[in-house]
VOTI-845528 format. One record per residue (C-alpha): residue number from 0; residue in three letters; z negated, x negated, y. Coordinates in steps of 0.05 Angstrom, whole numbers, plus 5000, padded with zeros to 4 digits. Layout:
<sites>
   num   residu      w      u      v
   NUM      ALA      Z      X      Y
...
</sites>
This chain:
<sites>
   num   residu      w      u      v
     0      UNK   2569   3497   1977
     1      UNK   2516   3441   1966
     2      UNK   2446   3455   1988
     3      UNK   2434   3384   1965
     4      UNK   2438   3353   2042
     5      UNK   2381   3304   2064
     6      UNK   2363   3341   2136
     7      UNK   2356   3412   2107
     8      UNK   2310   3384   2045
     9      UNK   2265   3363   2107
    10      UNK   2276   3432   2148
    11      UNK   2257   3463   2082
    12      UNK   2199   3419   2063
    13      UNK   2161   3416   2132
    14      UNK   2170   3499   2133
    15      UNK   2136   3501   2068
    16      UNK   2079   3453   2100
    17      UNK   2067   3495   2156
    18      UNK   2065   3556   2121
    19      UNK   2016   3533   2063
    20      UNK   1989   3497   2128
    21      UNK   1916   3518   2104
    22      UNK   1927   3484   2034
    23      UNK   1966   3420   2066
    24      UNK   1902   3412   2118
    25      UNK   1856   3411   2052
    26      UNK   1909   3357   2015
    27      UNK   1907   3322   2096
    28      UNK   1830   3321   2094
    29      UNK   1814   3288   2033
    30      UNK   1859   3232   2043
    31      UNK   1828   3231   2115
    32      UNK   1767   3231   2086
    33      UNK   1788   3156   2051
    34      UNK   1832   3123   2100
    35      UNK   1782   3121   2171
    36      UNK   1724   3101   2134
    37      UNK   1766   3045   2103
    38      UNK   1795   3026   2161
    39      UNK   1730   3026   2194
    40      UNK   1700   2981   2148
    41      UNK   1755   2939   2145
    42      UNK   1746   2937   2224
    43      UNK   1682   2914   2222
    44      UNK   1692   2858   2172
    45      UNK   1749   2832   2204
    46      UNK   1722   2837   2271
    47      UNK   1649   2803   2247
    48      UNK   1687   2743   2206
    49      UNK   1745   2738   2270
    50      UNK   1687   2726   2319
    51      UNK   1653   2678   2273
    52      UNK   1708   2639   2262
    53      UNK   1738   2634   2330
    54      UNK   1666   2619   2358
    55      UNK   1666   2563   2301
    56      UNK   1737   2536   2315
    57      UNK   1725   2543   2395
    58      UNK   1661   2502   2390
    59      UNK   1670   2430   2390
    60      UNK   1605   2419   2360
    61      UNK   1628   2440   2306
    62      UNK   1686   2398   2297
    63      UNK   1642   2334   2300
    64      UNK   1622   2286   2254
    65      UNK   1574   2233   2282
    66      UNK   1556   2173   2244
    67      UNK   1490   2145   2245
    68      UNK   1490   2081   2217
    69      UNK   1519   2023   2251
    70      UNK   1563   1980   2230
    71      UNK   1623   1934   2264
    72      UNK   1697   1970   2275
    73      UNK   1743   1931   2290
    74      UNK   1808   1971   2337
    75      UNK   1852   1965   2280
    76      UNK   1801   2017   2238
    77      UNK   1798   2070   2303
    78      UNK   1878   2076   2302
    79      UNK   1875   2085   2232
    80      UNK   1827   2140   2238
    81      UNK   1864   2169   2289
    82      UNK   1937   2175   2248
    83      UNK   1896   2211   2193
    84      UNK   1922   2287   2191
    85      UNK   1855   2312   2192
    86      UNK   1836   2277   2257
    87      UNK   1835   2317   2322
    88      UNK   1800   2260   2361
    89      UNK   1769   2185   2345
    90      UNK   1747   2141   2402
    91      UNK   1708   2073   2390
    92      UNK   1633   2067   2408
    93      UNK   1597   2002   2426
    94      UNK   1523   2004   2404
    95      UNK   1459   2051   2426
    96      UNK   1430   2008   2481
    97      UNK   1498   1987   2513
    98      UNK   1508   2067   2522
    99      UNK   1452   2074   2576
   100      UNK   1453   2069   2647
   101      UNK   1423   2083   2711
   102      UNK   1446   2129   2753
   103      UNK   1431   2128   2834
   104      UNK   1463   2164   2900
   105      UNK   1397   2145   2941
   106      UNK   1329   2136   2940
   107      UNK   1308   2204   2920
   108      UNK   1372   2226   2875
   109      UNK   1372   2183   2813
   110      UNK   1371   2184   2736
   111      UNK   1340   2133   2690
   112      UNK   1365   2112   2621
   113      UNK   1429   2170   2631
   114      UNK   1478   2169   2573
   115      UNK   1551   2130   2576
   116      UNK   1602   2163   2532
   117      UNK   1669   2138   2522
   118      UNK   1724   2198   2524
   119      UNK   1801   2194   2533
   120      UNK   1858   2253   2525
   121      UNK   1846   2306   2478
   122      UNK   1776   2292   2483
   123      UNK   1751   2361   2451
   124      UNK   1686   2364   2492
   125      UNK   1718   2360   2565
   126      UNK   1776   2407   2551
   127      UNK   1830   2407   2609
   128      UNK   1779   2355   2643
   129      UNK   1813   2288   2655
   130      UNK   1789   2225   2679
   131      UNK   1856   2192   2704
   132      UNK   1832   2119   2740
   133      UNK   1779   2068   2715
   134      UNK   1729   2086   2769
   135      UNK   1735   2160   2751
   136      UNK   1676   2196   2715
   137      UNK   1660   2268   2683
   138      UNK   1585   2286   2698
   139      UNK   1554   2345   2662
   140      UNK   1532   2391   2703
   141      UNK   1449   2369   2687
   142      UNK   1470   2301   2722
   143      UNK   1506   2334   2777
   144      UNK   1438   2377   2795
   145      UNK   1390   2322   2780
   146      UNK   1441   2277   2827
   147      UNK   1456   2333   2881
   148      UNK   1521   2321   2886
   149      UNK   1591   2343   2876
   150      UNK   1670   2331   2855
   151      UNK   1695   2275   2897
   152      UNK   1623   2244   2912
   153      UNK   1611   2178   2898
   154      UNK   1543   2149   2849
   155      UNK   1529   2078   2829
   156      UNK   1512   2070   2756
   157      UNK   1459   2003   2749
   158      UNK   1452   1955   2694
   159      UNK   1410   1909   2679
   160      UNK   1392   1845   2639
   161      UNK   1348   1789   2619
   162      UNK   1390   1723   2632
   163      UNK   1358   1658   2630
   164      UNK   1294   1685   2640
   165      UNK   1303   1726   2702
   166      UNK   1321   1799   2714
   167      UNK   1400   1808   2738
   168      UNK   1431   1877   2757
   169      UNK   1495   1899   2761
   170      UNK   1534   1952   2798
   171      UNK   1584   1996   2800
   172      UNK   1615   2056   2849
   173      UNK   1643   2111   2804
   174      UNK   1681   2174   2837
   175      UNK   1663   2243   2801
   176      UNK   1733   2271   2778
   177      UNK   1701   2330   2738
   178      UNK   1631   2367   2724
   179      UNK   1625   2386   2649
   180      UNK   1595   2460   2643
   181      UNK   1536   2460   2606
   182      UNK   1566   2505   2546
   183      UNK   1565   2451   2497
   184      UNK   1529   2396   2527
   185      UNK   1467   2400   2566
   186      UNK   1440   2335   2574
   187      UNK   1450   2282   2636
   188      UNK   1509   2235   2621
   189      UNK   1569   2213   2639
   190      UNK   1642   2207   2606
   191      UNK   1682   2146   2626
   192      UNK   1745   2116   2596
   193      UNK   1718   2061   2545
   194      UNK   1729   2001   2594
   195      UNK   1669   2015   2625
   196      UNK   1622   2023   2565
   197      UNK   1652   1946   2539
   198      UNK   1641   1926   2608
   199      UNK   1569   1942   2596
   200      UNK   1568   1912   2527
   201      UNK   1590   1841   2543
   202      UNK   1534   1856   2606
   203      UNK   1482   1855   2568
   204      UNK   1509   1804   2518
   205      UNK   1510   1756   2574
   206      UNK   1572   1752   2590
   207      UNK   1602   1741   2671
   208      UNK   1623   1812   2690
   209      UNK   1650   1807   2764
   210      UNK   1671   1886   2761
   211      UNK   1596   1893   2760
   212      UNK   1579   1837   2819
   213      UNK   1551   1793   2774
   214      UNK   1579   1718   2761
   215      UNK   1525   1688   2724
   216      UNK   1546   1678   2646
   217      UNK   1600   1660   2606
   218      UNK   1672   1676   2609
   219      UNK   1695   1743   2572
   220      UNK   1732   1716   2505
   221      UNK   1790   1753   2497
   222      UNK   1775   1779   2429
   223      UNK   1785   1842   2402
   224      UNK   1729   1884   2414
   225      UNK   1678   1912   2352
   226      UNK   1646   1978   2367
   227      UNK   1581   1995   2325
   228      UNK   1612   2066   2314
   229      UNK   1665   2124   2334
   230      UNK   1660   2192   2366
   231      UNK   1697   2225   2311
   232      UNK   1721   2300   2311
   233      UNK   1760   2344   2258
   234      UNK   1820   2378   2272
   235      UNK   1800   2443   2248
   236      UNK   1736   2465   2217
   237      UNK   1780   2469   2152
   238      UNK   1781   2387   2154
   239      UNK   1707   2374   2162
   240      UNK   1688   2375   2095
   241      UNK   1747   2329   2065
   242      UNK   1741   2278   2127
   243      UNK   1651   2267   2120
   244      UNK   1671   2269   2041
   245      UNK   1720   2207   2053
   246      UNK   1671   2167   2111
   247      UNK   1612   2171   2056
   248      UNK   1658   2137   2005
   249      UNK   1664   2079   2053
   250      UNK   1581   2083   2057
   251      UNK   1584   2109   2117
   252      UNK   1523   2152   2133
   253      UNK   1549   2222   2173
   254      UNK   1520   2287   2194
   255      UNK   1557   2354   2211
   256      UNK   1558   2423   2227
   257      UNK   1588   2446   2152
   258      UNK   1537   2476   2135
   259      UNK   1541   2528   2187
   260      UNK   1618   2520   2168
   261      UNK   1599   2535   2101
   262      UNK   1557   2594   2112
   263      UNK   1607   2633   2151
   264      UNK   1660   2625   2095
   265      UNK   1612   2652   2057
   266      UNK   1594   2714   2099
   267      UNK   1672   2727   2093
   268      UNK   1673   2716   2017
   269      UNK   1611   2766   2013
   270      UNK   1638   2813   2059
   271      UNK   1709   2813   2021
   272      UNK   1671   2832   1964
   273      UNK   1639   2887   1989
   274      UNK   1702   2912   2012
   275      UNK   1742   2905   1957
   276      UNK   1696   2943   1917
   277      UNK   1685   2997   1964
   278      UNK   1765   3002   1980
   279      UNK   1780   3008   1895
   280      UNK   1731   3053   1889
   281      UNK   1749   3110   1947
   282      UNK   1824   3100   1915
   283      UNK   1805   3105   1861
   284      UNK   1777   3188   1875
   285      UNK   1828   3193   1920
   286      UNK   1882   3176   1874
   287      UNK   1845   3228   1829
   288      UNK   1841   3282   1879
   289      UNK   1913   3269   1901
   290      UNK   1942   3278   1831
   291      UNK   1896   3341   1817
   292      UNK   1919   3372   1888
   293      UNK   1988   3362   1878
   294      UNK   1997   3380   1804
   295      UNK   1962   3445   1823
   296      UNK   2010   3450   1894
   297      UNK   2080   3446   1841
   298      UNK   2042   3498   1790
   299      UNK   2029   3539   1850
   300      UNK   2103   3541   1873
   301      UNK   2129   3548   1802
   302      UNK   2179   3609   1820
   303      UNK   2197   3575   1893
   304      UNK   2219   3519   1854
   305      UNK   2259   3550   1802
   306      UNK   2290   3599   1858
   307      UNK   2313   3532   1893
   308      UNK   2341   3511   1826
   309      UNK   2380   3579   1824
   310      UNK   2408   3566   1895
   311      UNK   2435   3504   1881
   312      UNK   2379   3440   1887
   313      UNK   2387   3385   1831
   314      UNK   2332   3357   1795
   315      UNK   2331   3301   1839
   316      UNK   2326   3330   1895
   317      UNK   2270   3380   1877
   318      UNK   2230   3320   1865
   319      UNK   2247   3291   1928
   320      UNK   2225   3358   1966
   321      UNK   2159   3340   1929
   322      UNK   2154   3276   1948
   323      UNK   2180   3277   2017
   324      UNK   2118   3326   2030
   325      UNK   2077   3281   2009
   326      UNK   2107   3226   2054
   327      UNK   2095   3271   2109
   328      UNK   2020   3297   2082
   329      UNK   2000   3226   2084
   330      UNK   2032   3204   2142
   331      UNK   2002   3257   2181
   332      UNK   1925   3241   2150
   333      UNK   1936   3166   2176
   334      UNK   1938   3192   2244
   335      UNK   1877   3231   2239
   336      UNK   1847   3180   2197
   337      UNK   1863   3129   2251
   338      UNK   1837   3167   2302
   339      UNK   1772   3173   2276
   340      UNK   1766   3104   2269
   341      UNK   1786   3086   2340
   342      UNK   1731   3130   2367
   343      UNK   1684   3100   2310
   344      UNK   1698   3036   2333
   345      UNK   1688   3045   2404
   346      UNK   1625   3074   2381
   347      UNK   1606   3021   2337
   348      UNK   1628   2961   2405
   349      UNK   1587   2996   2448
   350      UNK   1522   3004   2407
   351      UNK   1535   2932   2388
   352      UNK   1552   2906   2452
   353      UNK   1484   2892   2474
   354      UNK   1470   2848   2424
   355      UNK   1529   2803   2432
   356      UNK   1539   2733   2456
   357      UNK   1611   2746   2471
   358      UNK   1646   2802   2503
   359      UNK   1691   2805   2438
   360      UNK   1699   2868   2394
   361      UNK   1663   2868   2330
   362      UNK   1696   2924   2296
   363      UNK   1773   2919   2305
   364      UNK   1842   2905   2271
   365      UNK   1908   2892   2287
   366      UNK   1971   2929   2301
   367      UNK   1999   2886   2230
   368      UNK   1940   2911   2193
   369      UNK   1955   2983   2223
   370      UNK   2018   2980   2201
   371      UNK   2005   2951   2130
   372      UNK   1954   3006   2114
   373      UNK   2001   3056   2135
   374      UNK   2047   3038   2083
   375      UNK   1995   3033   2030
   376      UNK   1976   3096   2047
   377      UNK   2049   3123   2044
   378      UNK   2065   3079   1970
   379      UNK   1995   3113   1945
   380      UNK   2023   3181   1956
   381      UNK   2084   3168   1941
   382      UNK   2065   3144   1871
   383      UNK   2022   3190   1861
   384      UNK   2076   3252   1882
   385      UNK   2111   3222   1829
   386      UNK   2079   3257   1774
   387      UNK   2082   3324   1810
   388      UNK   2156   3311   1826
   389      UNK   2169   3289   1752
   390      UNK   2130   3360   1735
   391      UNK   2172   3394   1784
   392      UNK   2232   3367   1761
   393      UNK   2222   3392   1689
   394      UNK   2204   3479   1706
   395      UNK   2259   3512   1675
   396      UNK   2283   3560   1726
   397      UNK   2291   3620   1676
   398      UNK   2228   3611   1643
   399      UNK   2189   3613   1706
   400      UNK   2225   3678   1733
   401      UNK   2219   3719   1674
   402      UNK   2140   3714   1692
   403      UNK   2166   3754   1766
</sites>
């Protein structure tokens, strides 16, 4: 009869556990004693770096690259900035003055000198906001309270020019479509499809503009149109750096966010290093503490081995006994390991939590990094059972029973 058959090596092998359940709670405990703090810290850095990044990436800010020197782009250099890979969003801007305007419901509800901003689809600053007809506008929300008024209301935005020595103004009914929370812009303006803002331009440049009531002036050319520069954002925070880097080869003067880009990658390359070393270190004295615990565990169970030899076990599958205990020693200190972390991290979110921005976590990991240091855990005990398998696979049953 063979006594080689898979389900009583486990029967067998988790008896022997519970019985030496003292010494397999000590073997438990020290790899405990490695895996929640590692998993905590591991928590922590991927939960600090995650909420970095995502409040990088969800910032728009951050994405864009304003120029400030101006200079004369034609349409033909816009569409080629936007077919670049690393282009989320490029719309053309006419220059500083012609993006000012007055802003009026009545006599006691206006804005002087409030900014014009062209915007379009996928405009990373307005989000879901839209602005679907040429008399449609986005306020912020500063506007909206300095303006008193509302989604649907109407405002007249005022121009106004110098033309043949006397003062000329023109106006224009606009319908607010949207109000822009004050998240990432805070200032009073208004976002408008880019009609508008040439409209103003070839205003003040004397040209006749009968959108705006005014006839005076020359006929509109129809020309291309030249804007001084271009609201210009990345796709990712990845393409910031290699999209200013190819503007300031063309002498174009930029400024960015990348440095704040910059100093989060490096908070993650600092923090990686920290953990690394920390992480090969603990395995390092576990690995050591494994290997002593179970050499000693085999030299312990010298004559229970060779009597399972002398019943009938192989070789091979005395050293699987070995190292299916340890599969099962290792397994089990995950779960307590784990468990100490989840109640150290809830520990470490709610002593933390008053100092947050977001309501995020900053000490957490996935259910794939769960997983994947689970089965380090099992390979590290595995490998290191080896030995103590190999050892347990070479006691000569005779020898050790003449010491009975």
């Amino acid at each position: 009869m063979s006594f080689n058959r898979p389900l009583l090596l486990g029967r067998l092998a988790m008896q022997d556990l519970w019985h030496d359940r003292i010494i397999s709670f000590c073997i438990a405990s020290s790899l405990v004693a490695v895996i929640a703090p590692l998993l905590l810290l591991f928590g922590l850095r991927f939960g600090i770096v995650s909420q970095l990044q995502n409040d990088l990436a969800n910032d728009p800010r951050n994405l864009e690259i304003r120029m400030l020197s101006s200079g004369s782009y034609d349409q033909a250099w816009i569409e080629q900035l936007r077919r670049r890979p690393d282009v989320g969003f490029a719309m053309g801007q006419t220059r500083s003055l012609n993006t000012l305007a007055d802003l009026q419901v009545d006599s006691s509800h206006f804005i002087e000198n409030a900014e014009v901003i062209p915007t379009d689809s996928g405009d990373p600053l307005l989000g879901k906001l839209e602005i679907q007809q040429e008399n449609e506008i986005v306020l912020t929300q500063e506007a909206a309270r300095e303006l008193g008024i509302n989604i649907g209301d109407s405002v007249t935005l005022r121009v106004s020019r110098q033309f043949e020595e006397r003062q000329e103004w023109g106006r224009k009914s606009l319908t607010v479509a949207g109000i822009l929370p004050p998240t990432y812009f805070n200032r009073a303006a208004i976002f408008t499809q880019p009609a508008l803002l040439l409209m103003l331009e070839h205003f003040r440049d004397g040209y006749a503009i009968p959108a705006l009531g005014v006839s005076s002036g020359q006929p509109i050319r129809d020309t291309s149109p030249l804007y001084a520069r271009a609201r210009l954002y990345a796709k990712s925070i990845d393409h910031v750096a290699s999209l200013e880097r190819d503007l300031r080869a063309q002498r174009i003067e930029t400024t960015s966010r990348l440095a704040d880009i910059e100093n989060v990658k490096s908070i993650n390359r600092v923090l990686g290093v920290i953990f690394n070393t920390i992480a090969a270190t603990a395995l390092i004295g576990c690995i050591a503490s494994l290997i002593g615990s179970f050499i000693a565990n085999v030299d312990r169970k010298r004559k229970h081995i060779a009597v399972l030899r002398l019943l009938g076990f192989t070789g091979p599958a005395v050293g699987g006994y070995v190292m299916l205990q340890a599969c099962l020693l290792s397994l089990s200190a995950f779960v307590g390991g784990y468990g100490i972390y989840l109640i150290a991290s809830q520990i470490f979110n709610r002593a933390l939590a008053g100092s947050q921005a977001t309501d995020q976590m900053l000490c957490k990991i996935t259910l794939g990094h769960s997983l994947l240091a689970m089965a380090i855990t099992v390979v590290v005990a595995l490998l290191v059972a080896s030995i103590a398998a190999y050892r347990a696979i070479n006691i000569e049953p005779a020898q050790s029973l003449r010491e009975v």
